[in-house]
PADORO-841006 format. One line per field, with one value per residue (C-alpha): x, y, z; residue number from 1. Coordinates in steps of 0.2 Angstrom, whole numbers, plus 5000, padded with zeros to 4 digits. Last residue first. Example, Ala and Ser with C-alpha at 12.3 -4.5 7.8 and 13.67 -1.06 7.14 Angstrom:
PADORO-841006
c1: (5068,5062)
c2: (4995,4978)
c3: (5036,5039)
resi: (2,1)
This chain:
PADORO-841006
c1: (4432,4427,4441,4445,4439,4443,4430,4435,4429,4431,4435,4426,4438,4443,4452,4469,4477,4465,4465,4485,4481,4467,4485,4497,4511,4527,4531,4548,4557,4562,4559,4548,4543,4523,4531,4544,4530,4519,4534,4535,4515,4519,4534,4524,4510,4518,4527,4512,4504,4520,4519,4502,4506,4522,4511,4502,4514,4525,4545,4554,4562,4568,4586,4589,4607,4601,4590,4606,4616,4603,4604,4588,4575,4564,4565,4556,4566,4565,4548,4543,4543,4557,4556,4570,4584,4582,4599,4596,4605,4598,4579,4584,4592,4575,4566,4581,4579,4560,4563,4574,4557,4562,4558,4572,4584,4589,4603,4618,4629,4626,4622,4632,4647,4646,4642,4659,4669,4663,4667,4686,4685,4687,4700,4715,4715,4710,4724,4736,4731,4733,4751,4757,4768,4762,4746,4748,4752,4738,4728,4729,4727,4710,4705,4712,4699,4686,4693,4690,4673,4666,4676,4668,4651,4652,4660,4644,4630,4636,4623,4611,4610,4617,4611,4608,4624,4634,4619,4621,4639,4638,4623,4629,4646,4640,4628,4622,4638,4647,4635,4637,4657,4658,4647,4659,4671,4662,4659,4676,4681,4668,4677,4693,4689,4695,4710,4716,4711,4697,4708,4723,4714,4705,4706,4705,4691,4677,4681,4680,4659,4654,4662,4656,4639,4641,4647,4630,4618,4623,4622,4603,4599,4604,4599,4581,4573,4556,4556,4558,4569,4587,4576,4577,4596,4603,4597,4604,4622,4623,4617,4633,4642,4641,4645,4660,4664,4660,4670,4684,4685,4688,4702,4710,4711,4715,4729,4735,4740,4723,4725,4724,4709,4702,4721,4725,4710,4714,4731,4725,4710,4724,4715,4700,4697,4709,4698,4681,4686,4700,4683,4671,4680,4683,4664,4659,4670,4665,4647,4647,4659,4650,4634,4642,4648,4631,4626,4644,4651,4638,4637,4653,4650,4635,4642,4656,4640,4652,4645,4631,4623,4608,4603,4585,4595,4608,4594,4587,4603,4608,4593,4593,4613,4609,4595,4609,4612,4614,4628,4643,4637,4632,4649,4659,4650,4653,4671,4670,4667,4678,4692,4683,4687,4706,4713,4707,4713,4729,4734,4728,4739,4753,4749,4750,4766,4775,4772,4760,4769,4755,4739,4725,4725,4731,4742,4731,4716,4714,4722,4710,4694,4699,4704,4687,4676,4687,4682,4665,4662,4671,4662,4647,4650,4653,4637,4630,4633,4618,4606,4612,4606,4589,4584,4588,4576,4563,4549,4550,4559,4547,4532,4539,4547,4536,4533,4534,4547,4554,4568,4570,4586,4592,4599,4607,4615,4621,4626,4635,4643,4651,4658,4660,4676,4687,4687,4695,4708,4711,4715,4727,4734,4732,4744,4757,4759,4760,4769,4780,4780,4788,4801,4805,4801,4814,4815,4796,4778,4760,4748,4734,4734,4740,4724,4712,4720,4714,4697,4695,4702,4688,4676,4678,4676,4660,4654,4660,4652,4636,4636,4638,4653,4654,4644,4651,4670,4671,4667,4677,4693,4690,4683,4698,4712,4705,4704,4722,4729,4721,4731,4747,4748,4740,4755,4768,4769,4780,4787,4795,4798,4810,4812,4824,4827,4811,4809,4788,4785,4800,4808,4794,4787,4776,4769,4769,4762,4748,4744,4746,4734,4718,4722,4724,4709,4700,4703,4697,4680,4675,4678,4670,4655,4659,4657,4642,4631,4621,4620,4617,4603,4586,4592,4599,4582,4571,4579,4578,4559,4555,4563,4555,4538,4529,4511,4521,4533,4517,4507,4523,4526,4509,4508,4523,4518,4500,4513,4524,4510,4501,4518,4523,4503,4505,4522,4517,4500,4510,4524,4511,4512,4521,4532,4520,4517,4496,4486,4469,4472,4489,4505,4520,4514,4497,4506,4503,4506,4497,4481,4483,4479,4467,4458,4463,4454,4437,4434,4421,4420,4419,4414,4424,4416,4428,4447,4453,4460)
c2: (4993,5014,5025,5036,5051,5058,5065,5072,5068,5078,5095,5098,5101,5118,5119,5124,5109,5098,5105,5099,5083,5081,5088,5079,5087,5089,5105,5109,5123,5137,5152,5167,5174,5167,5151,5149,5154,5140,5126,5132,5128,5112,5107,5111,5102,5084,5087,5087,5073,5062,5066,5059,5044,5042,5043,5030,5018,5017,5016,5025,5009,5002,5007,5000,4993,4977,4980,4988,4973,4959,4973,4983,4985,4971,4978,4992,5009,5014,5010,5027,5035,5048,5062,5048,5052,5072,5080,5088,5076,5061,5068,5070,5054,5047,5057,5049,5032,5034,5040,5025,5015,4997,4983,4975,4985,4970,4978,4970,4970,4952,4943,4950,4950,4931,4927,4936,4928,4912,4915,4924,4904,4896,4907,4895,4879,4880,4891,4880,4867,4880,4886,4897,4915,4922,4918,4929,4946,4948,4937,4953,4965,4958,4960,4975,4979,4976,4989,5002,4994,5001,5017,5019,5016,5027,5039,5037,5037,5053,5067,5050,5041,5023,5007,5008,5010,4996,4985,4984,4982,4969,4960,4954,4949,4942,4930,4922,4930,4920,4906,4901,4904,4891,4881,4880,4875,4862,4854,4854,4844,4831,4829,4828,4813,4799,4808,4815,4833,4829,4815,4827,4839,4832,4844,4858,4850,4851,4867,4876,4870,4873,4889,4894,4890,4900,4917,4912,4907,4925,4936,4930,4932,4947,4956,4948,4929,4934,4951,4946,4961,4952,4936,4942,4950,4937,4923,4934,4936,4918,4913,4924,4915,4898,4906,4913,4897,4891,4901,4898,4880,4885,4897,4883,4873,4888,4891,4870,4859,4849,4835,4842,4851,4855,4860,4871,4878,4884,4889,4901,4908,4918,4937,4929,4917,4928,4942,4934,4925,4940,4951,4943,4943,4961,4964,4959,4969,4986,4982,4975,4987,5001,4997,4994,5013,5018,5033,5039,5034,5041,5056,5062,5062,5069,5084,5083,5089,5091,5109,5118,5111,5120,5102,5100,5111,5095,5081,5087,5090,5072,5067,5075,5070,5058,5071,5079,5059,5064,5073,5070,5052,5047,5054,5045,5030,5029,5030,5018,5007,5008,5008,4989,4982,4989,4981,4963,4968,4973,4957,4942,4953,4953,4934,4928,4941,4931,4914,4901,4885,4876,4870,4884,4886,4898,4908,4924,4917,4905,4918,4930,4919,4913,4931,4938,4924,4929,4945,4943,4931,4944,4959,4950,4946,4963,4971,4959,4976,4985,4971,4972,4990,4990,4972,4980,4994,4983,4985,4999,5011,5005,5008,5027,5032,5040,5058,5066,5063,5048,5035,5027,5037,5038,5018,5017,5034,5026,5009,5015,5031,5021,5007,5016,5025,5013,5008,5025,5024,5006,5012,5023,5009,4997,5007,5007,4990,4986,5001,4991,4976,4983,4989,4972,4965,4977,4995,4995,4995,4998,5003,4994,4997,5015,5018,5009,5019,5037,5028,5023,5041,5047,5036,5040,5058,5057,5049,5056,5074,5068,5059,5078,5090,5084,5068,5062,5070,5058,5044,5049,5049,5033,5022,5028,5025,5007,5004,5011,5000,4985,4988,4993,4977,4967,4970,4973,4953,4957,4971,4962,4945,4959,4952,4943,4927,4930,4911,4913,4929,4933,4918,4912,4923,4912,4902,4913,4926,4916,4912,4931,4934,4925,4931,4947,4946,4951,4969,4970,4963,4964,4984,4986,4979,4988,5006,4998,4996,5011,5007,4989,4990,5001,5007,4990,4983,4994,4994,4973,4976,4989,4976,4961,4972,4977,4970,4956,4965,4973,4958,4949,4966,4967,4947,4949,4962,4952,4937,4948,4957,4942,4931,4946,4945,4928,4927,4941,4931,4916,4928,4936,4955,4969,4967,4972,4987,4986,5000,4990,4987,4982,4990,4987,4987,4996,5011,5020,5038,5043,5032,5034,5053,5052,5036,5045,5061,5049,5045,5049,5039,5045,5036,5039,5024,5013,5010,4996,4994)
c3: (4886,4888,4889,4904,4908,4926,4939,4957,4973,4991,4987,4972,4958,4950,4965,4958,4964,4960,4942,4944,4952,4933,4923,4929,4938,4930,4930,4922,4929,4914,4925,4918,4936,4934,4927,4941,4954,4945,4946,4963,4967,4957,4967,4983,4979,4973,4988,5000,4991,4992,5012,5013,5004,5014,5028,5026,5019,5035,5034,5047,5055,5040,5043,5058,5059,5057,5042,5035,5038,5032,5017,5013,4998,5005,5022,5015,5015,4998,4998,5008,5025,5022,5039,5047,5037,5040,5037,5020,5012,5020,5015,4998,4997,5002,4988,4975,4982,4978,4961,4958,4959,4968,4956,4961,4973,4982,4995,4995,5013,5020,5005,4993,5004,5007,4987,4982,4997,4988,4972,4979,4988,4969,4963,4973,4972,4953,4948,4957,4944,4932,4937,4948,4942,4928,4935,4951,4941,4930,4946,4954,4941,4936,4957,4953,4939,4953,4963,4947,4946,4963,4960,4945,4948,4964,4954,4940,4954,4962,4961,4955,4972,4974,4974,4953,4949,4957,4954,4936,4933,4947,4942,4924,4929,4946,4939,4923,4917,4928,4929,4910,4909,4925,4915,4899,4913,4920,4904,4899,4914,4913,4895,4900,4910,4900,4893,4913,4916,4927,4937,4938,4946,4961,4974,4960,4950,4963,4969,4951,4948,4965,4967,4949,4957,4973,4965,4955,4966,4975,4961,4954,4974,4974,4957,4955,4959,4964,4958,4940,4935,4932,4922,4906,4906,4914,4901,4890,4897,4902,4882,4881,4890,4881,4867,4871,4879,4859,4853,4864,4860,4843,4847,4854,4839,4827,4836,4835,4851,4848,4858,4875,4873,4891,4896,4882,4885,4903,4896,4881,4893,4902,4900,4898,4914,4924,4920,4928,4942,4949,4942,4952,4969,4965,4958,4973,4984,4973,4975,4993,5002,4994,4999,5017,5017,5010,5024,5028,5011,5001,5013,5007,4989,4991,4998,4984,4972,4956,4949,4948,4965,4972,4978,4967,4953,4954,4956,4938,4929,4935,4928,4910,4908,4894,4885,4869,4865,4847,4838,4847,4853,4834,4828,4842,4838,4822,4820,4835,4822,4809,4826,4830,4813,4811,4826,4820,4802,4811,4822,4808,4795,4809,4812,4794,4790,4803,4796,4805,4806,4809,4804,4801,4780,4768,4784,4778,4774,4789,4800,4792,4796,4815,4822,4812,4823,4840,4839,4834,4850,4861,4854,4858,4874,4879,4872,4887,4893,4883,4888,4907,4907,4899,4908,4923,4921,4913,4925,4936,4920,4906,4918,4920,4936,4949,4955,4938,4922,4915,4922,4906,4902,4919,4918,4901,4907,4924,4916,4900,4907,4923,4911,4897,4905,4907,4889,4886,4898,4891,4873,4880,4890,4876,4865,4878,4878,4859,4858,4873,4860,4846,4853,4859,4842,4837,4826,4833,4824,4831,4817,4820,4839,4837,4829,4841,4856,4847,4843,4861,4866,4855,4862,4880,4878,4871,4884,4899,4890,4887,4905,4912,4919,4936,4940,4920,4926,4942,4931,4917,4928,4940,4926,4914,4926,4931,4912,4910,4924,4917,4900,4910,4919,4903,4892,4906,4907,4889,4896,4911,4901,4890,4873,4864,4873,4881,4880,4877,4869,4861,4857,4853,4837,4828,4842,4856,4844,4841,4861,4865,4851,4859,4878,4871,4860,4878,4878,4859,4856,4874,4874,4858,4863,4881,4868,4858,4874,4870,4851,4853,4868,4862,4846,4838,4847,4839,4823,4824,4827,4813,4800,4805,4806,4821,4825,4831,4842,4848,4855,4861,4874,4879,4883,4892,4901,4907,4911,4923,4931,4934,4940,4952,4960,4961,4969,4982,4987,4992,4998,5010,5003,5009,4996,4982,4990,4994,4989,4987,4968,4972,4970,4962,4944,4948,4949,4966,4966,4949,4953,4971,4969,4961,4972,4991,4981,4978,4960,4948,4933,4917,4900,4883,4871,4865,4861,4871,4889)
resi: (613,612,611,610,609,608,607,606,605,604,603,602,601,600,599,598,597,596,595,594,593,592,591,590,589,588,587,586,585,584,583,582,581,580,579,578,577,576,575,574,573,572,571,570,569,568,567,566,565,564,563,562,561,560,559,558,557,556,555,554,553,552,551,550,549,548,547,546,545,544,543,542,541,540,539,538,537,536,535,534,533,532,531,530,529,528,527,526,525,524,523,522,521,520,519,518,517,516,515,514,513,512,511,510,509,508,507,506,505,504,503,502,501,500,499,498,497,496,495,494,493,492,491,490,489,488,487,486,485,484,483,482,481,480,479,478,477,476,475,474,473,472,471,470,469,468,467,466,465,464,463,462,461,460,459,458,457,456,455,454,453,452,451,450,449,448,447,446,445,444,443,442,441,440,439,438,437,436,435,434,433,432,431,430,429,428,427,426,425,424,423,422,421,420,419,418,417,416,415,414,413,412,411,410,409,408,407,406,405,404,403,402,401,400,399,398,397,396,395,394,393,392,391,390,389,388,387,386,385,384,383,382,381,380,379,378,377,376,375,374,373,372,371,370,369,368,367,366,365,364,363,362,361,360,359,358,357,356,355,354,353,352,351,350,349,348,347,346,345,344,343,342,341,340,339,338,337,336,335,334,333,332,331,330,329,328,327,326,325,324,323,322,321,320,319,318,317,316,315,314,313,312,311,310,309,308,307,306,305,304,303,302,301,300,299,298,297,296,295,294,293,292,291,290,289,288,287,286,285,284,283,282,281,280,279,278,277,276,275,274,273,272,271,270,269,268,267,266,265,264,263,262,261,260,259,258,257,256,255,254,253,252,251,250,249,248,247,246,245,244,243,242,241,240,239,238,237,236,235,234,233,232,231,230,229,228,227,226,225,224,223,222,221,220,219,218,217,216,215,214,213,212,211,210,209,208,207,206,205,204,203,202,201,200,199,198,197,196,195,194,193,192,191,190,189,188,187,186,185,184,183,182,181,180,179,178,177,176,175,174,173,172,171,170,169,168,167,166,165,164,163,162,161,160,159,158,157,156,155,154,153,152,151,150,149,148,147,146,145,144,143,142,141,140,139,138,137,136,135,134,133,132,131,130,129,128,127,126,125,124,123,122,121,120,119,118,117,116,115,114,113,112,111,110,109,108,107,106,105,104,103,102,101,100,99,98,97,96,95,94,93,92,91,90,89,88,87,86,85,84,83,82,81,80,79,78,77,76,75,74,73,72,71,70,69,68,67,66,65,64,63,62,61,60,59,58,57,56,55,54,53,52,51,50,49,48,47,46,45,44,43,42,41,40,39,38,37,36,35,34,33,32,31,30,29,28,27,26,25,24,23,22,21,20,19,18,17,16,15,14,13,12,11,10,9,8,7,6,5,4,3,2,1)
């Protein structure tokens, strides 16, 4: 539409009401759910929606200047995905250090002549332990207290774990490596917690008001979320870009030796970075954010539910059991695939660059694995709401590719790894980085929200990334004790596992309208499951386990019109009774359904104005 004359057009009720109920994103002109549609027809209609908002979306980032657009993205995705920026930068420079230390301190961290191998491996025990503790703890308190609260939280324990980081010291090196230790667990706890505030609050904030979700929300929910925790991978390549620089100032060069004040200059200034930041980001998230628990509020008062809704709790797991099974299982699998990558990236470079034996070396082929990733991260991030590709199938080709790519070397190792082949080998490792985050790591953090209802979407979250963090702790423990090549024997079928519980038990909730899981909810909660008739419960939106067990049965298009009429009534007549008895509820209802409402309107057609072309 353009500016131009005002003309009206008289529209038949069916017609009003169709054009608040059915956006013409999802539907059709006649009505239509997109995934009722022939896939021929379905494919067409996607690709015209998707290449009309494109177009929308080019058109004002060009009438936008160069300045206005990069504040538009720093606001839109840096500044809520700042907390798992920070959490890449510094969680994963502990593979990065742990190989400069080796080499300037090795009898402690490689002979353990004078330090404890038990607190040395304690390190990331206790650092994945104090992630799994935050996500648990700050998830249950964001469904209790508020996401404003969860976040807030998490940044000042970040910032508390930050500053014992840079200023970490012992009477021994031993000493000085349980601080080390100790230090990460409290950082950790705070870490932890980003996870479940990040993706539920990134999520509800474009959710919008009345009976459908806003454009934004349908069409770029995923896109919203993911490009907050691709956040991650940028932490890690800035991390590892300020490691390179001060160890090049500070040891006057990157050739070894590297001298002890060279590595604890290296160690501090990289501590010191991220804590200037989260500075910030605690001020900004006391200050601002006051709307991030809007939603929860919303579904709360629609439960008569003040504090954390523990009957929703329950029904999640009665209802959602295989949900849960397939988000936090998936992000197990992808976390013994993922972690082990970072936390003990210095021996899978070491064998990929078998020349180089310096720090600096490796740290090279890092960067550009960090790279690699995050071009994983992004490409995930466009293509996550195309609703021919999606969550689900975007997860599975992905568990299946970095099988593909980490089967093929393990049964013949020593030929990859030999001089001649090395290269092959490095490729396919670069790609494995590609496909993870072009995958499961993108999708898991996403979906592990946005599957379940809003009373308990952050403990759900948590809990779903608190078991992945023990697939972290798993390999923790198991690489300390198996070499690379048995590495390779053994990480390949967790991939696979990943893609067979993704397919069975993951529901594809792309382009699904939360709002409509939130009206089914309702009807779960309330004890009638088979009352709901709407999208939620297309086959499109189910597991192969939930279509199995029946779940679609109720869904019918027809009705669920009429029945979103009917609610859109009642919540306006209470809105009205609230008004008339000076309540605060919010009424939502637009104002030509309202007019409706109050039969100001003939009772069979209704006129709207609408701007001439």
């Amino acid at each position: 539409m353009t500016d131009g004359p005002s003309k009206q057009i008289r529209l038949s009720i069916p017609a009003l009401f169709r054009l608040h109920l059915h956006p013409p994103d999802i539907y059709t002109p006649e009505g239509i759910y997109f995934a009722d549609l022939p896939f021929l027809q379905r494919a067409r209609f996607v690709l015209s929606v998707d290449s009309s908002e494109l177009h929308s979306e080019l058109r004002t980032i060009k009438s936008r200047s160069v300045w206005a657009n990069v504040k538009t993205y720093f606001r839109e995705y840096v500044v809520p995905g700042m907390g798992l920026g920070l959490e890449g930068y510094v969680l994963f420079s502990i593979g990065n250090l742990t190989v400069l230390f080796e080499g300037v301190w090795p009898k402690c961290w490689k002979t353990f002549e004078i330090c404890s191998e038990q607190w040395v491996h304690t390190i990331t025990y206790l650092e994945v332990l104090g992630i799994t503790m935050g996500q648990i703890f700050v998830g249950v308190i964001g469904d209790w207290i508020g996401r404003r609260w969860g976040l807030t939280q998490d940044a000042a324990i970040m910032l508390t774990g930050l500053v014992l980081l840079t200023s970490s010291w012992g009477a021994s090196l031993n000493g000085w490596v349980i601080f080390y230790a100790w230090a990460l667990f409290i950082y950790g706890i705070g870490v932890g917690g980003e996870y479940p505030m990040t993706a539920t609050s990134g999520m509800e904030n474009a959710v919008g008001s009345g009976k459908v979700s806003s454009r934004e929300d349908r069409l770029h929910r995923g896109r919203k979320v993911t490009s907050a925790f691709l956040m991650q991978g940028w932490g890690q390549l800035i991390n590892q870009a300020i490691l390179i620089v001060v160890l090049l100032i500070s040891n006057k060069g990157g050739n070894p030796p590297y001298s002890e004040k060279a590595a604890q200059w290296t160690f501090r200034v990289s501590s010191a970075v991220p804590a200037l930041g989260t500075v910030w980001l605690l001020l900004y998230r006391v200050r601002g954010m006051k709307g991030a628990g809007r939603q929860l509020a919303i579904a709360k008062r629609k439960s008569n539910v003040t504090g954390y809704d523990t009957k929703s709790l329950r029904l999640t797991f009665t209802y959602f059991g295989p949900r849960v099974l397939a988000t936090a299982g998936a992000w197990f699998c992808n976390d013994v695939f993922f972690y082990g990558n970072k936390l003990f990236q210095g021996k899978f470079i070491s064998v990929i660059s078998p020349e180089d034996d310096s720090v600096i070396g490796g740290w090279h082929y890092n960067l550009i694995n960090v790279g690699v990733s995050l071009v994983g991260y992004y490409l995930a991030s466009v293509l996550i709401d195309n609703k021919l590709y999606g969550r689900r199938m975007m997860q599975i080709v992905g568990f299946m590719l970095t099988f593909i790519l980490f089967i093929i070397p393990a049964f013949n190792y020593r030929y990859f790894t030999s001089k001649s082949h090395v290269r092959s080998f490095q490729v396919m490792y670069f790609l494995s980085s590609f496909f993870s985050q072009f995958g499961p790591n993108s999708v898991t953090f996403l979906v592990a929200a946005e599957v379940y209802p809003t009373p308990i979407r952050a403990t759900a979250h948590a809990f779903s990334a608190a078991v992945g963090k023990l697939g972290a702790l798993t390999v923790a423990v198991l690489y300390n004790y198996i070499g690379t090549e048995t590495i390779f024997l053994v990480v390949p079928w967790f991939a696979l596992s990943g893609a067979l519980v993704t397919w069975l038990f993951l529901p594809d909730t792309t382009g699904l309208d939360l709002k409509e899981q939130e009206r089914r909810w309702q009807c779960i909660r309330e004890g009638h499951e088979e009352d709901y008739h709407g999208v939620a419960v297309h086959a499109h939106h189910l597991s192969p386990w939930e279509r199995l067990r029946g779940a679609g049965g109720s869904y019918d298009p027809e009705k669920d019109f009429q029945q979103k009429i009917d609610e859109m009534q009642k919540e306006w007549l209470d809105a009205k009774q609230a008004d008339g008895e000076g309540g605060d509820q919010e009424d939502d209802c637009p104002e030509d359904i309202a007019a409706y409402f109050e039969g100001t309107m003939e009772r069979y057609d209704a006129v709207v104005v609408v701007k001439g072309e």
